[in-house]
N, C-alpha and C positions, 0 to 999 in steps of 0.2 A: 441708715437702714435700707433705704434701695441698693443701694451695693451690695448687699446681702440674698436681697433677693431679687436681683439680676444676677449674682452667682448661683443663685440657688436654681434658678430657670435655667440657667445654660448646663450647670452637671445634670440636672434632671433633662434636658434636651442631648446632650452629649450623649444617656445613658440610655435615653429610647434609640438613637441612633443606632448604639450600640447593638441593642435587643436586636434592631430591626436587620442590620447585616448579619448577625448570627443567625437570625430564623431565616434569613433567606439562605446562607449558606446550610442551611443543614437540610434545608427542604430542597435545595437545588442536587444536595450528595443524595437522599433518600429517591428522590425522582432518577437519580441518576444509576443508582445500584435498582432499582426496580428497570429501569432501561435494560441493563444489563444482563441480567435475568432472565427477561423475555426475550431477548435475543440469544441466549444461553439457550433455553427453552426450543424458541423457535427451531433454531442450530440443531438437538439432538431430536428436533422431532422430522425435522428434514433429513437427517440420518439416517434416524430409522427407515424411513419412507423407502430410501433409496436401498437402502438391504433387505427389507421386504422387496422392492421391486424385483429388484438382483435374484435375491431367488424366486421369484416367480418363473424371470424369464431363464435361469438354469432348467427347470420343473421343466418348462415348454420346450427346453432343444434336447432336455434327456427324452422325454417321448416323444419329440419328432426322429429323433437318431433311432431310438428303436424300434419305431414306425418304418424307417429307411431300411432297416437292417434286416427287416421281416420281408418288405419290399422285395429287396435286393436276393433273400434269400429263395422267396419262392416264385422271382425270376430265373436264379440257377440252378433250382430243382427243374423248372417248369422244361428249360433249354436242355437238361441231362437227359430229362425222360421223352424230350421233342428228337435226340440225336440217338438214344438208343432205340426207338422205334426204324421199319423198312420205310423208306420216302414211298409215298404212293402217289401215281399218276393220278393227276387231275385235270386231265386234256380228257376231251369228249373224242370217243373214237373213231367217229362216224366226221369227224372233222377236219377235212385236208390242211394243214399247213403249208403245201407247197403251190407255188407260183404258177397257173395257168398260161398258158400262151394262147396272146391275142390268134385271131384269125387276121392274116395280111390284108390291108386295106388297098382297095381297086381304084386306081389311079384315074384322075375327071378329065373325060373324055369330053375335049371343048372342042 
């Protein structure tokens, strides 16, 4: 009769064995598809992010260019209507520009 039941201990030991490698394998695939997932997850929400950024910063160089272009433009109005006016003097006319001559200086009588 112990033979029986030292057989019976060991398939019953054998068969928790069993159990126990399975639930660890299937809890180690479940942890691991949940891994997965979240870095699935993670993955398209860093996507996104980066395609919202993206167009933000398009948003910001379309109104800078047409900030620039406004710029630019009523720089070359400004330069059209600066060149179709008469140039006018802006010299003071009571103001000589030309070069006086000294008085000769008197040689030291040593």
């Amino acid at each position: 009769m112990p033979e029986i039941k030292d057989r019976a201990q060991g398939t019953w030991g054998l068969m928790m064995l069993l159990m126990f490698l399975f639930g660890g394998t299937v809890g180690y695939i479940a942890r691991d598809v949940r891994a997965d997932e979240e870095i699935k997850r993670a993955a398209s929400d860093a996507r996104l992010e980066v395609q919202q950024t993206t167009l933000e910063t398009f948003q910001r160089l379309e109104r800078a260019g047409q900030a620039l272009v406004r710029g630019v433009s009523a720089t070359a109005e400004s330069t059209r209507a600066a060149v179709g006016q008469p140039a006018q003097s802006r010299t003071d006319q009571g103001l000589s520009t030309q070069a006086k001559p000294e008085p000769p200086k008197k040689p030291d009588s040593r």
